[in-house]
N, C-alpha and C positions, 0 to 999 in steps of 0.2 A: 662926939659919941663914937668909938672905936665898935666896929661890928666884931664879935665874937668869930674866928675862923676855925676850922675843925682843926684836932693835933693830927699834923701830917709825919711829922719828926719821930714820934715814936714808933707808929708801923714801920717805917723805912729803918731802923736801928734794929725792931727786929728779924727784919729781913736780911739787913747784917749780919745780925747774930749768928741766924742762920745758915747762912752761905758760908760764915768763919767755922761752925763745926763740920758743915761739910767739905770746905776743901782740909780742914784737917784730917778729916776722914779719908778723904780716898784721893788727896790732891790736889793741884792746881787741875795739872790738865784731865784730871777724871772729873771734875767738876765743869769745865771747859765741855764736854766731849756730852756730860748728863743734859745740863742747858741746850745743847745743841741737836739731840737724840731726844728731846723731849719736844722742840719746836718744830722738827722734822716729823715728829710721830702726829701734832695736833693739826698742822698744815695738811699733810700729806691725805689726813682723813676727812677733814673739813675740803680739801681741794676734788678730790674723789666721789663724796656724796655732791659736789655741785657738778662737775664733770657726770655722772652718772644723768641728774636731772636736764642737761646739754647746755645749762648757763655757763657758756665759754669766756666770756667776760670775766666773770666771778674766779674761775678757776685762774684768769692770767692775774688779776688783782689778790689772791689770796697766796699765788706763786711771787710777785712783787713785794710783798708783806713779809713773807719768810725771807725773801732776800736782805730786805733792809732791818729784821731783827736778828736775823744771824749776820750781817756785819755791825750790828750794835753789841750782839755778846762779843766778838773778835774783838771790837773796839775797849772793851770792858776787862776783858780779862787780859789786853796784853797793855794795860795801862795801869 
Protein backbone atom coordinates (compact mmCIF):
# COMPACT_ATOMS: atom_id res chain seq x y z
CA UNK A 1 0.00 0.00 0.00
CA UNK A 2 1.85 3.42 -1.07
CA UNK A 3 0.86 6.27 1.55
CA UNK A 4 -0.48 9.21 -0.28
CA UNK A 5 2.08 12.28 0.22
CA UNK A 6 1.18 15.91 -0.07
CA UNK A 7 2.21 17.76 -3.76
CA UNK A 8 5.23 19.34 -2.76
CA UNK A 9 6.39 20.03 -6.57
CA UNK A 10 3.89 22.24 -7.37
CA UNK A 11 4.22 25.08 -4.61
CA UNK A 12 7.94 24.97 -5.28
CA UNK A 13 7.38 25.81 -9.34
CA UNK A 14 5.41 28.30 -8.23
CA UNK A 15 7.58 29.96 -6.16
CA UNK A 16 9.77 29.65 -9.39
CA UNK A 17 7.47 31.25 -11.16
CA UNK A 18 7.60 33.84 -9.18
CA UNK A 19 11.10 34.71 -8.51
CA UNK A 20 11.47 34.31 -12.62
CA UNK A 21 9.02 37.54 -12.96
CA UNK A 22 10.58 39.15 -10.42
CA UNK A 23 14.14 39.10 -11.39
CA UNK A 24 12.74 39.85 -14.74
CA UNK A 25 11.45 42.78 -13.25
CA UNK A 26 14.00 44.50 -11.62
CA UNK A 27 17.09 41.80 -11.99
CA UNK A 28 19.31 39.46 -10.81
CA UNK A 29 20.92 41.59 -8.22
CA UNK A 30 17.68 43.69 -7.33
CA UNK A 31 16.27 40.44 -6.62
CA UNK A 32 19.51 39.43 -4.74
CA UNK A 33 19.45 42.70 -2.57
CA UNK A 34 14.96 42.25 -2.01
CA UNK A 35 15.66 38.66 -0.53
CA UNK A 36 18.23 40.04 1.57
CA UNK A 37 16.49 43.57 2.77
CA UNK A 38 13.65 41.53 3.58
CA UNK A 39 15.57 38.88 5.91
CA UNK A 40 17.50 41.83 7.44
CA UNK A 41 14.04 43.74 8.13
CA UNK A 42 12.31 40.29 9.75
CA UNK A 43 15.56 39.26 11.92
CA UNK A 44 16.44 42.59 12.84
CA UNK A 45 12.65 43.01 14.32
CA UNK A 46 12.16 39.73 15.75
CA UNK A 47 15.85 40.06 17.26
CA UNK A 48 14.94 43.50 18.80
CA UNK A 49 11.55 42.70 20.41
CA UNK A 50 13.54 39.54 22.22
CA UNK A 51 16.63 41.96 23.03
CA UNK A 52 14.07 44.32 24.44
CA UNK A 53 12.33 41.38 26.76
CA UNK A 54 16.59 40.74 27.90
CA UNK A 55 16.39 36.96 26.39
CA UNK A 56 20.04 37.34 25.22
CA UNK A 57 20.28 33.88 24.10
CA UNK A 58 17.37 34.16 21.72
CA UNK A 59 18.79 37.41 20.27
CA UNK A 60 22.39 35.42 19.48
CA UNK A 61 20.38 32.46 17.89
CA UNK A 62 18.03 34.58 15.83
CA UNK A 63 21.52 36.65 14.79
CA UNK A 64 22.93 33.02 13.85
CA UNK A 65 19.78 32.28 11.82
CA UNK A 66 20.20 35.29 9.61
CA UNK A 67 23.60 34.57 9.07
CA UNK A 68 23.10 30.98 7.86
CA UNK A 69 19.91 32.27 5.48
CA UNK A 70 21.62 34.99 4.03
CA UNK A 71 24.56 32.73 3.16
CA UNK A 72 21.80 30.42 1.71
CA UNK A 73 20.38 33.28 -0.46
CA UNK A 74 24.54 34.12 -1.56
CA UNK A 75 24.61 30.50 -2.07
CA UNK A 76 21.31 30.55 -4.33
CA UNK A 77 21.65 33.30 -6.25
CA UNK A 78 25.20 33.13 -7.37
CA UNK A 79 24.65 29.37 -8.42
Amino acid sequence: MQIPLPPVMPKFMVFRFIAGIIIRLIGLWGYYILLIGLVTVVCLRFSYRAYKNGSYETVFLIVCFFLIIVGGIIALVNS
